[in-house]
C-alpha positions as CSV (number, residue, x, y, z in Angstrom):
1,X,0.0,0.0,0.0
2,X,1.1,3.7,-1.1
3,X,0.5,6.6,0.9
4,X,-1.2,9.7,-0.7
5,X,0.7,12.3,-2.3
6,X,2.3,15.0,-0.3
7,X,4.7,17.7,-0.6
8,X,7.8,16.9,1.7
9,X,10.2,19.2,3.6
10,X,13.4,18.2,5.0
11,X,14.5,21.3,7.8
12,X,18.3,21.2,9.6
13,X,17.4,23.4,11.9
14,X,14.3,23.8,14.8
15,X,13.7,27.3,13.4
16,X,13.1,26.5,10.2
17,X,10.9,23.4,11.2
18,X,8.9,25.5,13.3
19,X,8.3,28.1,9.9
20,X,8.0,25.4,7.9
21,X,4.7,24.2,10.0
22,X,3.5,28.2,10.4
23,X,3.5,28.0,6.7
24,X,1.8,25.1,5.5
25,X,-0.4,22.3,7.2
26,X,1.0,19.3,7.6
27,X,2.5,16.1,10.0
28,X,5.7,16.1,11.7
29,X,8.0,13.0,10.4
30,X,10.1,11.5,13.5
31,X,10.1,7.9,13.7
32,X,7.1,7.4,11.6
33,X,6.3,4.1,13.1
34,X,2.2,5.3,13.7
35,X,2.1,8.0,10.8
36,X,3.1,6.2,7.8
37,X,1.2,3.0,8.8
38,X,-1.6,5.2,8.7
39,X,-0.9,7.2,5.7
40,X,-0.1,3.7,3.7
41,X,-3.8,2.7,4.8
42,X,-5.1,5.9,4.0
43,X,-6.4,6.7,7.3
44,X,-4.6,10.1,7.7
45,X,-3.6,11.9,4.4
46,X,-1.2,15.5,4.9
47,X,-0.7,17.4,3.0
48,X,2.5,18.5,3.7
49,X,5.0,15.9,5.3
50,X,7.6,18.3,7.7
51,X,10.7,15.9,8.4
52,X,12.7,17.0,11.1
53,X,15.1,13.7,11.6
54,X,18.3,16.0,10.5
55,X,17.7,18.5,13.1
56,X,20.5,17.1,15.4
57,X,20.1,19.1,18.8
58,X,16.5,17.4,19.2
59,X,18.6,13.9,19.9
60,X,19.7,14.8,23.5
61,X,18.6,13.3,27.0
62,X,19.2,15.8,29.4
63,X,19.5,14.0,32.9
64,X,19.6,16.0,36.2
65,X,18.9,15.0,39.6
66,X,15.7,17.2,39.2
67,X,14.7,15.0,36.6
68,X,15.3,13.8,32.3
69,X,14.1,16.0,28.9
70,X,14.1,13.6,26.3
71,X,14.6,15.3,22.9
72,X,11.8,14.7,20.2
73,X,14.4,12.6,18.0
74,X,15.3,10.6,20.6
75,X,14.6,6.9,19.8
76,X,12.8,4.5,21.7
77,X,15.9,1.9,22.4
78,X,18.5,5.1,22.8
79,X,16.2,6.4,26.0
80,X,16.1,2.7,27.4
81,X,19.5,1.9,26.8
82,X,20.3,5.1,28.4
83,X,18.8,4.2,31.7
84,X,18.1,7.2,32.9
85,X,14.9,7.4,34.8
86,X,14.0,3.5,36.2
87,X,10.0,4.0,35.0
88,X,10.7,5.3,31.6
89,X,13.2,2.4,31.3
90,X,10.5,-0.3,32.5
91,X,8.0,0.9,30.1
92,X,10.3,1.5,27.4
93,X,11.1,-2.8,27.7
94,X,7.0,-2.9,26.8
95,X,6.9,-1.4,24.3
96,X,6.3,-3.3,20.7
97,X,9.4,-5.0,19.7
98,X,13.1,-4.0,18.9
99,X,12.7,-3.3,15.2
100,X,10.4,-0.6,16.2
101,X,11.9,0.3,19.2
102,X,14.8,1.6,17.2
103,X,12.9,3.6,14.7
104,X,10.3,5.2,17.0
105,X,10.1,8.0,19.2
106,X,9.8,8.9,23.0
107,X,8.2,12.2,22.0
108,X,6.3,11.2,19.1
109,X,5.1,8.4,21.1
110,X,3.4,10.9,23.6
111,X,2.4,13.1,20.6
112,X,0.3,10.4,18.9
113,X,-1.4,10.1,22.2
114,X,-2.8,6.4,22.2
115,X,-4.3,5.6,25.0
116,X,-3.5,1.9,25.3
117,X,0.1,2.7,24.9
118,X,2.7,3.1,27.6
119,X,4.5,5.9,27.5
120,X,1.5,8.6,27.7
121,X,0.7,6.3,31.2
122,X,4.8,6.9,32.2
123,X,4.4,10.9,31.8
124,X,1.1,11.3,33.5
125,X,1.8,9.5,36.8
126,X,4.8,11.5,37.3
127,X,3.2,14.6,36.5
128,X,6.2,15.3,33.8
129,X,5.5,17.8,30.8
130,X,5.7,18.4,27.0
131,X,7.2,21.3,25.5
132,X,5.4,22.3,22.3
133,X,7.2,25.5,20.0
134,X,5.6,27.7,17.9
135,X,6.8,30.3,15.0
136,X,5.5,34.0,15.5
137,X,8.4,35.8,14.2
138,X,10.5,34.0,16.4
139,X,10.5,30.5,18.2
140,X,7.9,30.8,21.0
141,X,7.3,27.7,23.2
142,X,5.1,26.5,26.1
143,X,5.2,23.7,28.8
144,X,2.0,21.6,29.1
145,X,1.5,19.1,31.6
146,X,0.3,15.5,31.1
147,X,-2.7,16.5,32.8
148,X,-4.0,19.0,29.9
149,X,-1.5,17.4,27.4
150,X,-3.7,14.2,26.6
151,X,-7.4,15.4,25.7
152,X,-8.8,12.5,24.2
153,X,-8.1,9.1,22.2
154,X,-5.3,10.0,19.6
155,X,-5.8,13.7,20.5
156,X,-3.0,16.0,22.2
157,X,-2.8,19.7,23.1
158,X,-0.2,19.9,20.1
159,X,-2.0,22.8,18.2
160,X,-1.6,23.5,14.3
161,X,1.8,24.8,13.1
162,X,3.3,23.5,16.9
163,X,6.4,21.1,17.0
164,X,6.7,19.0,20.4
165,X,10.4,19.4,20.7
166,X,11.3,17.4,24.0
167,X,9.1,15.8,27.2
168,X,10.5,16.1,31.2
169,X,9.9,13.3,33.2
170,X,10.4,14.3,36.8
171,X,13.2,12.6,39.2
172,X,12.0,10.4,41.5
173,X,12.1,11.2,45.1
174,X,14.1,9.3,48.1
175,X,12.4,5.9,49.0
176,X,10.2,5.3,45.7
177,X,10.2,2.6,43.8
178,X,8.4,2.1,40.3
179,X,6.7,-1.1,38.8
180,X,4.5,-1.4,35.4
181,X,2.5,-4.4,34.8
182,X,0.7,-5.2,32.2
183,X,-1.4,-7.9,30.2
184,X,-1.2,-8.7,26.4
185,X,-2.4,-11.1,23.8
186,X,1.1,-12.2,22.8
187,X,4.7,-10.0,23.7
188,X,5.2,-6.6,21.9
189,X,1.0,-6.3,21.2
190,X,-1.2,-3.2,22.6
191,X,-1.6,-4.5,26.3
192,X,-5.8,-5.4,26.9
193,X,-4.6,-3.4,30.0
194,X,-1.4,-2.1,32.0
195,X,-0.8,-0.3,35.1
196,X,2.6,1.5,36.3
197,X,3.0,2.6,40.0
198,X,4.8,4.9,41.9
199,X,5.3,4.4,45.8
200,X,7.0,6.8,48.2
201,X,8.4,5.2,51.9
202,X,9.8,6.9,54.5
203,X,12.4,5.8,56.7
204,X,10.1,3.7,58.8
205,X,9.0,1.6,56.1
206,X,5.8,2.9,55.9
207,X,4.4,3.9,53.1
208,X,3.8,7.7,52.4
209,X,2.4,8.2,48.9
210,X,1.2,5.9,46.1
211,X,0.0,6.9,42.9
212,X,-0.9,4.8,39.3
213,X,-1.5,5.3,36.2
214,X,-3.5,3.2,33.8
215,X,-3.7,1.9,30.2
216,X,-6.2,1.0,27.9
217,X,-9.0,1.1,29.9
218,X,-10.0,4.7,29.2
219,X,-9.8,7.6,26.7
220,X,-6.5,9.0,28.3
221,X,-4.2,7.5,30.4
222,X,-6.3,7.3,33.9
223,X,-4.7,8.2,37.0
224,X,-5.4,7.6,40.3
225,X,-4.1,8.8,43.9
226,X,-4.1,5.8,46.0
227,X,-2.6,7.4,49.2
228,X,-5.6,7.7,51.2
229,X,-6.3,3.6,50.8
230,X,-2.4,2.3,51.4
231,X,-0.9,5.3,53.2
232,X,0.7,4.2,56.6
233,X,1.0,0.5,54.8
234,X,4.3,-1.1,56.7
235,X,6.3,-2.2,54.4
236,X,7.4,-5.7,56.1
237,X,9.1,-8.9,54.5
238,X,10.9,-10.0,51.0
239,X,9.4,-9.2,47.6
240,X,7.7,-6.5,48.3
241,X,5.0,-8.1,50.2
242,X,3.1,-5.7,52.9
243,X,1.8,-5.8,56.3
244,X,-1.6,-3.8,56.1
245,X,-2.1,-4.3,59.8
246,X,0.0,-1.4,60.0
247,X,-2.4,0.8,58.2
248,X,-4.0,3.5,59.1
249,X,-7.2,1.7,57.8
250,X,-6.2,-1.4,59.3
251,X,-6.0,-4.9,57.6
252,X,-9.7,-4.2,55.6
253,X,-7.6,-1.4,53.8
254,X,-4.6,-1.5,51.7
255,X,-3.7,-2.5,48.7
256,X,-7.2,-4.5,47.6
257,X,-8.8,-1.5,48.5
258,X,-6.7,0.4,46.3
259,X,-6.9,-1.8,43.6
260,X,-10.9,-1.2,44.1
261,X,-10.6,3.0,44.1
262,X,-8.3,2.7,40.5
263,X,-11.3,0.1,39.1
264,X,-13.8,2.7,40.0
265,X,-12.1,5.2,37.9
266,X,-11.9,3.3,34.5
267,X,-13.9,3.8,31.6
268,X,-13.3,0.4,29.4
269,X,-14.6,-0.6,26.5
270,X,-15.0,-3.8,25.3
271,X,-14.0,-5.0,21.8
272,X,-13.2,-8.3,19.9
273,X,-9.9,-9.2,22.2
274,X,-11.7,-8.6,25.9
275,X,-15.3,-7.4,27.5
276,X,-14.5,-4.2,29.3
277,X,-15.7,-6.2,32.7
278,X,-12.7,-8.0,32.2
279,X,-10.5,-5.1,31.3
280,X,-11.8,-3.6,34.7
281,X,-11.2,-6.8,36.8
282,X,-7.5,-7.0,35.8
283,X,-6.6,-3.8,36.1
284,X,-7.6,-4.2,39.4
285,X,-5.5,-7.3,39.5
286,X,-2.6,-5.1,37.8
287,X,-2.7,-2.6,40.5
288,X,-2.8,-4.0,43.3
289,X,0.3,-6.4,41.8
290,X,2.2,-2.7,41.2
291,X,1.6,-1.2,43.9
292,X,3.2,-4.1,46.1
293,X,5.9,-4.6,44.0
294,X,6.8,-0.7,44.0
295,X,6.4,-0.5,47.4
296,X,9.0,-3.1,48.0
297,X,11.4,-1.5,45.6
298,X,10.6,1.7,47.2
299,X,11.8,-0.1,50.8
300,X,14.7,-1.6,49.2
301,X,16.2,1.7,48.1
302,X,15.7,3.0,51.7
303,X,17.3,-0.1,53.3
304,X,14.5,-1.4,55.1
C-alpha cells in the first residue's frame, strides 16, 4: 500500500521546522512508526510531510537529579538503553518490539497520544511535561503538563503549526520505587490493559504516597491517587509483600482497596480481544500487583 501524495520538507534546523509548520499544514515525520502505517492505509492523508530527523540538537537526553528531557528525535531503544529514569526504562522494555523500538520515538510516542500505549501512562503518573514551540516571528514555546497534554483518544494539546520538541519526566524522590505491569495477547501487542505505579516510603518503612496510572481502559491515560487507601501501609518482608495491619485503615484497607478505588475510575470498553468487565477486573488485578511490587522496591532503596 502507497500513501497519498504530499509535498515533503526536510528542515536542519528547529527554526526552520517550526516556519516550515507556520507555513503550510501538515505532520511532523520522526520515527514514523504510527504516521506512515496510517498514511499507507489511507487513514490520515497531509498534505504536507515536515521531516525533522536532521535537526541534530533534538537527539539529546538531558539528565539532572531534578529529573530527564528527552529530545523529540530521541529513539525508543537510545532512552532505554540510556537508563536514565527506572520508570521510563521499565515501560520502554514494553513497548512493541526491537525493530520498532529503534525507529520510534519517546516524544512522538506521547504526541500520537494512544491511549493503550505506555508511555503517555509513564508521563502522566509523574506529572512530567511536553514542550510544544511555535513560529510567530520568532521561536515561542510553552510547557503543558500531562494532565492538559492528553485530551482525548489519539488527541493532544499539540495545536496546528506546533512542534513537540522534548518531554521532562520528573526525578523520583528518596524511597520510591516504580513497577508497570501489564497484560497482552502475545509479547510486543497493545496491552488489553497495563498499570505502572509509583510508591514513596519513609524511613520507617511505611508507606507515604502511592500513585498509578492506567492503560487502555480509558480515553487517556487514567490516573489515580491511592494514598488515602495504602498510606501508613508497613512495608514488612521480602518481595515487596506488605503488612496492612499497620495501616491506618487497618487490615480491611490496603492494597485490595486500592486496587478497588483505581477500578472505580476506569472507563473500558469492550471490543473483539476482551469485555470491558474483564479489562476492569485486571486492572484491578494489575494494580494491586504494582503497587506491592513498588512499594518493595521503594523499601529496598531505603534499606529497610
Amino acid at each position: 500500500m502507497k500513501p497519498p501524495p504530499f509535498a515533503y520538507h526536510a528542515p536542519r534546523d528547529v527554526g526552520a521546522a517550526l516556519r516550515t509548520l507556520a507555513q503550510v499544514p501538515g505532520k511532523v515525520l520522526a520515527g514514523g512508526q504510527s504516521l506512515i502505517p496510517l498514511m499507507n492505509m489511507r487513514l490520515a492523508a497531509p498534505e504536507h510531510l515536515v521531516d525533522i530527523n536532521r535537526i541534530g540538537s533534538l537527539s539529546t537526553i538531558d539528565a539532572t537529579p531534578a529529573g530527564v528531557r528527552v529530545g523529540a528525535l530521541v529513539r525508543h531503544s537510545d532512552a532505554e538503553h540510556a537508563g536514565a529514569h527506572p520508570l521510563l526504562t521499565r515501560a520502554l522494555k514494553l513497548v512493541a518490539h526491537p525493530a520498532i523500538r529503534n525507529r520510534g520515538t519517546v516524544v512522538g510516542s506521547l504526541v500520537h497520544a494512544d491511549p493503550a500505549a505506555e508511555l503517555p501512562a509513564v508521563l502522566a503518573v509523574l506529572d512530567g511535561t511536553i514542550r510544544l514551540a511555535r513560529w510567530e516571528g520568532r521561536a515561542v514555546e510553552r510547557e503543558v503538563p500531562a494532565r492538559e497534554f492528553f485530551v482525548g483518544p489519539l488527541e493532544s494539546a499539540v495545536r496546528p503549526g506546533e512542534l513537540a520538541v522534548s518531554a521532562y519526566f520528573p526525578a523520583l524522590g528518596p524511597g520510591t520505587g516504580t513497577a508497570f505491569e501489564e497484560v497482552a495477547r502475545r509479547h510486543g501487542d497493545y496491552a488489553l490493559a497495563g498499570v505502572c505505579a509509583v510508591v514513596t516510603v519513609d524511613g520507617d518503612a511505611r508507606v507515604t504516597a502511592a500513585r498509578v496510572a492506567c492503560v487502555g481502559v480509558g480515553p487517556v491515560p487514567v490516573v489515580v491517587d491511592v494514598t488515602g487507601a495504602c498510606g501508613g501501609a508497613d512495608v514488612t518482608g521480602a518481595f515487596g509483600e506488605v503488612d496492612m495491619t499497620g495501616a491506618s485503615g487497618g487490615a480491611a484497607g490496603g492494597w485490595a482497596e486500592a486496587a478497588r478505588a483505581v477500578q472505580e475510575e476506569t472507563e473500558p470498553e469492550s471490543d473483539v480481544h476482551a469485555s470491558a468487565a474483564y479489562r476492569r477486573h485486571l486492572v484491578g488485578v494489575l494494580a494491586e500487583r504494582a503497587l506491592r511490587s513498588a512499594a518493595g522496591e521503594g523499601a529496598a532503596a531505603r534499606g529497610a
